[in-house]
N, C-alpha and C positions, 0 to 999 in steps of 0.2 A: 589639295583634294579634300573633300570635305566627305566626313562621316555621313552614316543615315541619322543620327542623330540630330545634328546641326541643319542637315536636309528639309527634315519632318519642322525643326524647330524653327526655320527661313519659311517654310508652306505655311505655318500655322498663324507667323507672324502678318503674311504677307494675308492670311486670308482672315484675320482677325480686324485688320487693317483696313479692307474691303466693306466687311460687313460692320465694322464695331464693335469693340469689346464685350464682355458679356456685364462687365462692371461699368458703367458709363463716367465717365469723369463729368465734376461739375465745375462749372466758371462763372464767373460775374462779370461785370460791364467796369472797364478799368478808372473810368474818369467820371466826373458828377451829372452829366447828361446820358438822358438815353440813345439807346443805338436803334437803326431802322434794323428792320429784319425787313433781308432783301426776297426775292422769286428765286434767285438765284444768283452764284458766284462772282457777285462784280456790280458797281455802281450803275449800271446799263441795265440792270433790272427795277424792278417795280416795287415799292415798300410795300410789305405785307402786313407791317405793326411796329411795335414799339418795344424793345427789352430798357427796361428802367434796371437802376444802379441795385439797384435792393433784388432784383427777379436773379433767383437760383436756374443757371442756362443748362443741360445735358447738353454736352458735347457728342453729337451725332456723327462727323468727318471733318474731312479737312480737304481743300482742293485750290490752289492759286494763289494762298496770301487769304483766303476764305475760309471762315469755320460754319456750317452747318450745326443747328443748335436748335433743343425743342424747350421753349416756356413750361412750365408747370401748367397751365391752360391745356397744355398742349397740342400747342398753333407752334410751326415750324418756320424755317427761316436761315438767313446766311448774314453772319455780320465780318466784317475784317478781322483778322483771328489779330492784330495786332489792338485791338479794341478791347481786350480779352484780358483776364487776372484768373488765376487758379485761385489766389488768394483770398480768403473771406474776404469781405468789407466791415469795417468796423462796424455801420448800421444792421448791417447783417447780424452781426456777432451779437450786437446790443438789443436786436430786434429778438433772437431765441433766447438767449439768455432771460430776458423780460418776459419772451412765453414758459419759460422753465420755472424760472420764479414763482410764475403764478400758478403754477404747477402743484409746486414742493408748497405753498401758502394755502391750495389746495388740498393737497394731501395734510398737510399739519393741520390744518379746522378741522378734517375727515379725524385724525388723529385724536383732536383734544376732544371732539365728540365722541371719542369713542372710547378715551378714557374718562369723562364725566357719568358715561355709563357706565361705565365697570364699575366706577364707584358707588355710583347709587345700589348697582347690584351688590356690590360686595357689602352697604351700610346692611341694606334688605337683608343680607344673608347672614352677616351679624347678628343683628336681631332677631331674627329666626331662632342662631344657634343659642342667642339665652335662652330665649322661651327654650327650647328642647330641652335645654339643659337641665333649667328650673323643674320642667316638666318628667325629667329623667330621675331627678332626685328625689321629687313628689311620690314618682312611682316607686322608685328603691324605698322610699319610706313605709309605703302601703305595704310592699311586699314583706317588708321585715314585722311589723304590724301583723300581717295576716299570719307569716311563717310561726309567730310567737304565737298568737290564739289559736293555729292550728297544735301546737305540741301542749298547750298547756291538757286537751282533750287528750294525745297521746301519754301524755305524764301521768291524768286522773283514771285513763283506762290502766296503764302498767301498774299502781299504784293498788288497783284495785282488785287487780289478777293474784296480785303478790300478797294482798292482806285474805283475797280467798284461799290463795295457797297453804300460807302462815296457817287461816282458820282453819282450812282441812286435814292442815298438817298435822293442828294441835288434834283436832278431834281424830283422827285416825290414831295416833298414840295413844289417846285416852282409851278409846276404844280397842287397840288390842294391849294397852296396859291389862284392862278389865280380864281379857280372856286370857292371858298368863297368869294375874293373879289367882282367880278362881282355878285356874286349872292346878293350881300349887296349891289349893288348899283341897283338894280331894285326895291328895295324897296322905 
């Protein structure tokens, strides 16, 4: 007896089988000549085209010793599933691999141009950073420059506060020396 699981899993098989997977499988032409693609299941029908050894087939069904199979064109057709390899073809293989190639030889030019730029930017931005540099230190030099002829004014004004202090200092003494003296001598 069979569970609902195996049940549901026999239904889904059988109707995936009907309709075709949702994954398609693909096949090549097994021998060095091409295959007719027939109207239909069997030599009694009428060539519709040509599948050459190289044409990547989608496995569409399968019905009598017949596989149903769509071209990359996408022009449909029946060849003898015995005609049939799951298996790359080596031209096949040799043929992407040669597109891949030119691919990766693509993207390496995109690459090296792309770091012959970076270089030019990065010499540019070298050069830049001297100048700044230069430019940096020019200005640290002005600045120390000005900071200095700005205090030397601070120096000769404190300089000068302090010698009017000093002079006021002295004459305020003098001046009430005088009025202690005199006043000691009225006595």
């Amino acid at each position: 007896m069979r569970g609902p699981t195996t049940t549901c899993a026999a239904a889904l098989a059988v109707l995936l089988g009907a309709t075709g997977s949702a994954a398609a499988e693909s096949a090549w032409v097994a021998g060095a000549g091409a295959l007719h693609l027939r109207s239909g299941a069997g030599t009694e029908y009428r060539s519709v085209g040509l599948a050459e050894p190289a044409d990547t087939l989608t496995l569409l069904g399968e019905a009598n010793g017949w596989t149903q199979v769509r071209l990359a064109d996408g022009s449909e057709g029946w060849v003898a599933s015995s005609e049939l390899t799951t298996v790359q073809p080596d031209a096949v293989k040799l043929a992407t691999l040669a597109h891949e190639l030119d691919e990766l030889r693509e993207r390496l030019g995109a690459g090296e141009e792309e770091a012959d730029r970076l270089r030019e930017e990065n010499e540019r931005l070298g050069e830049r950073e001297v100048e700044l540099d230069a430019r940096a230190l020019d200005l640290e030099q002005k600045l120390v420059a000005t900071a200095a002829a700005e205090r030397w004014r601070e120096w000769v004004t404190g300089a000068a506060i302090a010698l009017a202090g000093a002079l006021a200092g002295a004459l305020w003494g003098r001046l009430a020396g005088r009025r202690r003296g005199q006043a000691l001598r009225l006595d």
